[in-house]
N, C-alpha and C positions, 0 to 999 in steps of 0.2 A: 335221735339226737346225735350230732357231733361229738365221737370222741374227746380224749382229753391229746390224743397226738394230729389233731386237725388244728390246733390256737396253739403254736408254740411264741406266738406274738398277740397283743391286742388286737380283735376280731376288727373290718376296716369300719372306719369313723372313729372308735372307740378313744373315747378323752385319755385314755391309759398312755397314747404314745408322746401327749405332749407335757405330763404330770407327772415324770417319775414312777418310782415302785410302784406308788397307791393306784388303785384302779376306783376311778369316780361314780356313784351307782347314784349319780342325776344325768339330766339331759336326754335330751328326744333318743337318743343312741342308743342307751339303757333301756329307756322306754320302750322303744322298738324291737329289740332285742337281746332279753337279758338272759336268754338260754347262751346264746355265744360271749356274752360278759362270765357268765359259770363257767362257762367250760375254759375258758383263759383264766379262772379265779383258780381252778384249779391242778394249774400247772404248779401254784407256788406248791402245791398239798394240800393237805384238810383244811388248815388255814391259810388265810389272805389277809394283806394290806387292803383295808380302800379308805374311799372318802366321802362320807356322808351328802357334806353338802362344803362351799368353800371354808377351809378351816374346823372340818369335825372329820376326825380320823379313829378308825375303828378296825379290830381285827375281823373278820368275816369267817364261820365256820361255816365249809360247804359240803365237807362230809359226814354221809348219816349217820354213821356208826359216833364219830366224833361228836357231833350235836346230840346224840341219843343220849353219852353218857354226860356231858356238861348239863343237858338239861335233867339230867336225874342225880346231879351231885351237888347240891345245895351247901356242904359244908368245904367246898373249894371253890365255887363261883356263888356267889349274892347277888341280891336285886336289888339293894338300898341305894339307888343313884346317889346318897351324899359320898359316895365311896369312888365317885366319877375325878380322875386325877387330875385330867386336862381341864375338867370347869370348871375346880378347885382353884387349878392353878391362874384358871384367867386366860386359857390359851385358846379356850374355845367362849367366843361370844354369847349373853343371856339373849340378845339380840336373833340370833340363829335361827333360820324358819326350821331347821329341826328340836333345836330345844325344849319346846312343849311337850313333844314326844318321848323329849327324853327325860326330862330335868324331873327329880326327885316328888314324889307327891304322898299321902297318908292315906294311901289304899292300900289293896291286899298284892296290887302287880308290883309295887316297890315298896316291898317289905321281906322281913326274913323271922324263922325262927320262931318264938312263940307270937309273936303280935302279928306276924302273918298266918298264922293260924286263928288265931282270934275273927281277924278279918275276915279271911276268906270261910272261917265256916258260918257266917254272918250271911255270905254271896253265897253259901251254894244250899244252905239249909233255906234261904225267902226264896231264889229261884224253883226249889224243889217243889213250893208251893204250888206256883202254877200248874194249872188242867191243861193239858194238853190238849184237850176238847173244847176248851174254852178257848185257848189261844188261836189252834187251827178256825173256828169260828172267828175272829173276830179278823184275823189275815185273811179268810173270805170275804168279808166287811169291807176290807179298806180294798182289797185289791177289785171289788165290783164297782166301787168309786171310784178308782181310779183310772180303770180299763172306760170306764163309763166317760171320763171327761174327753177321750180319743176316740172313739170306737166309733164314730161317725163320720170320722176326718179321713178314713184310710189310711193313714201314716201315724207316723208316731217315735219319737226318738226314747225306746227304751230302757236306755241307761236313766233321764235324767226326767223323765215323763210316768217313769216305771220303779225303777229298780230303785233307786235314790229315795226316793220318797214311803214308799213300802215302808219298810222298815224303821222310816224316823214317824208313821205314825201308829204304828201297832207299839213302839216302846214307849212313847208318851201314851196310849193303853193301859201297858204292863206297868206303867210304875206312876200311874194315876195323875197326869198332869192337867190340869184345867184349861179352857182357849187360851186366853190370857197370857200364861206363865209356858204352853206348848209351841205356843208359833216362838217364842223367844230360844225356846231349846232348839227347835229346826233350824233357826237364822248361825246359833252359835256353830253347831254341829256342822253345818255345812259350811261355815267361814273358817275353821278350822282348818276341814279337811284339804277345803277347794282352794287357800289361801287368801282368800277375799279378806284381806283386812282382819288377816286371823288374830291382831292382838284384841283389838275389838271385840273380835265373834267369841275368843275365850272370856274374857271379861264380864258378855251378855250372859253366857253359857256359865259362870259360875257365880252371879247374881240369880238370875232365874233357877237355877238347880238349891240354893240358901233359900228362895220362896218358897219351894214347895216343899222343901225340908221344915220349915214354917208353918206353912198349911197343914201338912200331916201332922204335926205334932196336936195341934188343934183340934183338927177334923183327920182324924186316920179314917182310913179306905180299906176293901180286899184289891191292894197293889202292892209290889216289890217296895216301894218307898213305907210304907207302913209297918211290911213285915220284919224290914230293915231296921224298924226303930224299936218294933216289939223285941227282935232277938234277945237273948240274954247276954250277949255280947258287951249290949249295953253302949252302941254306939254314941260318940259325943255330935255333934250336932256337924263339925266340920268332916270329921272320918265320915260320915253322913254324905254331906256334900260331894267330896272326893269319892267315896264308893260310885255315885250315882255320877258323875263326869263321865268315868273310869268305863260303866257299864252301859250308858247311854253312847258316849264317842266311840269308844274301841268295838260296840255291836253295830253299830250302824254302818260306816267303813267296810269293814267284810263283810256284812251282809250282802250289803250291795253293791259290790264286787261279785260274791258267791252267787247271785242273782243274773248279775249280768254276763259274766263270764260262762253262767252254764247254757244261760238263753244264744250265745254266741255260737256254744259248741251245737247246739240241736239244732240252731238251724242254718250254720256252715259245712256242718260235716255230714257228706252224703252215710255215714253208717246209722245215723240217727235220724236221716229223711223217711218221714211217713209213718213214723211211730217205731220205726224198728225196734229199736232200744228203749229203754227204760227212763223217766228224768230223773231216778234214782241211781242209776251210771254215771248218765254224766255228770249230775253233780261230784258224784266223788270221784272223776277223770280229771275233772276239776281242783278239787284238794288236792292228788298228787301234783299236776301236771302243770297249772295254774293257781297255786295256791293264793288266797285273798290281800291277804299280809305275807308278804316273798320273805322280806330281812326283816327281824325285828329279834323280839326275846331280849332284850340285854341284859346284860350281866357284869359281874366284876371280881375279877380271884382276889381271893382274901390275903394272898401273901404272892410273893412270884415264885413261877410253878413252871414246868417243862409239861405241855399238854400238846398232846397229839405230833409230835415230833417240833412243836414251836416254843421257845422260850415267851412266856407272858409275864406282864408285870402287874403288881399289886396298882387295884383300881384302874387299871386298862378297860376302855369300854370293849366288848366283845360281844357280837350281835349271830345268832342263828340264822342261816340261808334255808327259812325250811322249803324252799322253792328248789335249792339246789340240793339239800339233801334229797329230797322227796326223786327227786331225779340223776341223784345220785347213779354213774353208769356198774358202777360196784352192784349196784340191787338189780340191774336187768333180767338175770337170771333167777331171781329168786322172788319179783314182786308178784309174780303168778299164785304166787301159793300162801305170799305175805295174806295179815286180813286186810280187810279193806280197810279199817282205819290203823291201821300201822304206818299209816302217813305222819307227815307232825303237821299238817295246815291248821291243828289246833294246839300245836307245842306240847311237852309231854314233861314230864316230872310232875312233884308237887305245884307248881304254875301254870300246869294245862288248863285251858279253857275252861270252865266252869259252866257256860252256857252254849257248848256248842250241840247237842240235843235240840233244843229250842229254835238254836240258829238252821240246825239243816230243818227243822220240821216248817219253818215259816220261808226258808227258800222253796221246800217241795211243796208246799199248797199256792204258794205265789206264782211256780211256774205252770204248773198243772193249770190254774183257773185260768192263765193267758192261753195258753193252750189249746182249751178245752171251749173259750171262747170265741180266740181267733184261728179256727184251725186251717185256716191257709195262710197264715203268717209267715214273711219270708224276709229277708236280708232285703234294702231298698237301695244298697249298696255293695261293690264288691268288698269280701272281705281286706282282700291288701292293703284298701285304701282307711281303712278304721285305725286310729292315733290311741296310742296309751299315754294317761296320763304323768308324767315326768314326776319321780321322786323316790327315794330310795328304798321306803318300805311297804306301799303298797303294787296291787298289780290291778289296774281297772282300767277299765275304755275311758275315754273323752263323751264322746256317744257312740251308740247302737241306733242306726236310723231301720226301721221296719216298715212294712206295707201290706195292706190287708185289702178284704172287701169291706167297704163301709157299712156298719149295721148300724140301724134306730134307737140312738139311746136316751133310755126314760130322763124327761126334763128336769135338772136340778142346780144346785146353786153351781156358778163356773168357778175352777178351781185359780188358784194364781199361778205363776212363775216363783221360782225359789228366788229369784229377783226381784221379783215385784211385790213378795212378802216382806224381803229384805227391804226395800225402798220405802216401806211403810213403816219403818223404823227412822227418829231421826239420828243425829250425828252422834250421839250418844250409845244408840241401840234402844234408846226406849221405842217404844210403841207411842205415834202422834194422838193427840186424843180423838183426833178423827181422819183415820187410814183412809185413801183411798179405795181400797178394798181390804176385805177381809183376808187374815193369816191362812194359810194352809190347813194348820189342824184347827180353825175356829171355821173355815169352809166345811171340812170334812163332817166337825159335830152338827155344825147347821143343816146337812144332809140327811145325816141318821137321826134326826131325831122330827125329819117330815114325815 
């Protein structure tokens, strides 16, 4: 990587030169290349000015050492987004396609203190539940359906054929969604992410997630939505809702990223051509290198504070780079001997990740089963020419196009397009009373239960 005296200007293209101080972490520019965006972030020092998205301004911490201790000082930096100054004040729009991500909600990620304790040991005591044997089973399940609907075409775009979908139906699995009330969670989750009419897909996505909050109280199940409700916690019906948002959107996003991004590395980089390496490696080359969620974590000091050589102010938003820490040029010498999760791709403090166990265990049996299926699977394109997706806090492809030998797959229901599931919604997001075709995960259950 680029030292930090290679950018003593904005890297070329870079919005930085015609925007002032703040350095902008949208646009294809970013997207293309956000190691040279760090290594210019870090000429200010540990922190940096940027700029979310137009009119969302945040301070950017890019050193590890600095991010290491914010995120493990909870009584100087908080996660209660109503402590957000600028969207107090009005100066940052409720409009803002990053504001969902950011704006304040009644889960355990924007909470602090006792009642994030409460919550979050709600999330990690139901998660704890899961089998591990059950789960890897059942990520065998979907991923032989889903290898199953290409595996005869020779091609296949893995990002969005693969990796994308993986993961939104092993968690409507894990937290017991019915067809019905699951294609409706796929349409939100992915409107969200992809931007497709994300106030919408949120809207769908937090009706259908109040249904099955509904259901289980009725009819409880062995799922996360159930054990959520057993806890002694004692969740109210909306901390309900919001947990299950929280846990459904924020797993599915890096998932698959962490999916795609590693299928990238195994099959661009000749030290992993032919099995050399482990997909236990590259995953976690991954987490440091290309972490899922680049910028995220925010936070806000409780009073203003001189931190890491920067004056911050009370309710300042301020976001971890764990993409830049992770890569921080300070650790070059020392990550040899670091462990391997001494990364932060899963953020560190009291607010680490709670399910990322779960998440590497249903990336390594997703990539293993393509693998081990397609095992002359290879890039259908050069890599230079593959687009990352534009926006400040994740790091994921557009697609991954791949190519195979074509093999004879057992005859079963055909799956849909994330579109064409979406299309089978009307303007509303209901579900028409009579789809064109069936939803995603009501294909899928149709499948497994021939």
């Amino acid at each position: 990587m680029d030292t930090q005296s290679d950018f003593t200007a904005p890297p070329p293209g870079c919005p930085a030169h015609h925007t002032g101080e703040r350095v902008p972490l949208y646009g294809p520019e970013f997207a293309a290349d956000p190691g040279a965006f760090y290594a210019h972030l870090r000429t200010y020092g540990p922190i940096a000015p940027v700029e979310l998205s137009p009119g969302v301004n945040a301070m950017l911490v890019t050193d590890y050492s600095a991010a290491l201790q914010l995120l493990q000082n909870p009584d100087t930096f908080r996660k209660d987004a109503r402590r957000w100054r600028e969207f107090n004040e009005g100066r940052v729009s409720r409009d803002n396609p990053v504001v969902p991500l950011l704006e304040y909600r009644p889960n355990c990620m924007f909470s602090d203190g006792a009642e994030h304790l409460r919550l979050r040991q709600a999330v990690t005591d139901s998660l704890a539940r899961v089998d591990s044997h059950r789960l890897s089973r059942h990520v065998d399940r979907v991923a032989t359906y889903l290898i199953d609907q290409f595996i005869s075409r020779g091609s296949v775009d893995l990002l969005n054929d693969y990796a994308k979908l993986l993961p939104l139906f092993v968690f409507n699995e894990l937290f017991g969604c019915p067809a019905e009330i699951g294609d409706r969670v796929i349409f939100g989750i992915s409107g969200i992410f992809d931007g497709i009419n994300a106030e919408k897909a949120n809207e769908v996505l937090t009706q259908s997630v109040g249904e099955l909050v509904a259901l289980k109280r009725s009819k409880p199940g062995e799922d996360v939505t159930s054990w959520l409700m057993q806890h002694h916690a004692q969740l109210t019906d909306e901390e309900l809702a919001h947990q299950l948002v929280l846990l459904l959107g924020a797993g599915a996003e890096p998932q698959r990223n962490l999916i795609a991004n590693a299928l990238l590395l195994l099959l661009a980089d000749e030290r992993y051509a032919g099995g050399g390496m482990l997909v236990e490696d590259a995953m976690d080359e991954v987490l440091w290198n290309s972490p899922p969620m680049s910028n995220y974590a925010p936070h806000y000091p409780v009073s203003d504070v001189d931190f890491a050589g920067t004056r911050l102010h009370a309710g300042d938003l301020v976001l971890v780079s764990l993409a830049a820490a992770n890569t921080d040029p300070s650790l070059s010498a020392s990550r040899q001997v670091l462990s391997k999760r001494a990364h932060l791709a899963w953020s560190a403090g009291p607010h680490a990740c709670p399910a990322k166990d779960p998440a590497q265990l249903i990336g390594l049996v997703a990539i293993e089963k393509l693998l081990n299926r397609l095992p002359d699977i290879e890039l259908a394109v050069p890599e230079s020419s593959l687009t990352w997706r534009p926006g400040p806090f994740n790091r994921g492809l557009s697609t991954l196009p791949a190519r195979f030998t074509p093999v004879a797959a057992n005859k079963q229901p055909s799956m849909p397009s994330v579109h064409e599931s979406s299309a089978a919604n009307d303007s509303h997001g209901q579900q028409r009373n009579k789809p064109e075709k069936a939803g995603l995960w009501s294909s899928f259950l149709a499948w497994w239960r021939v």
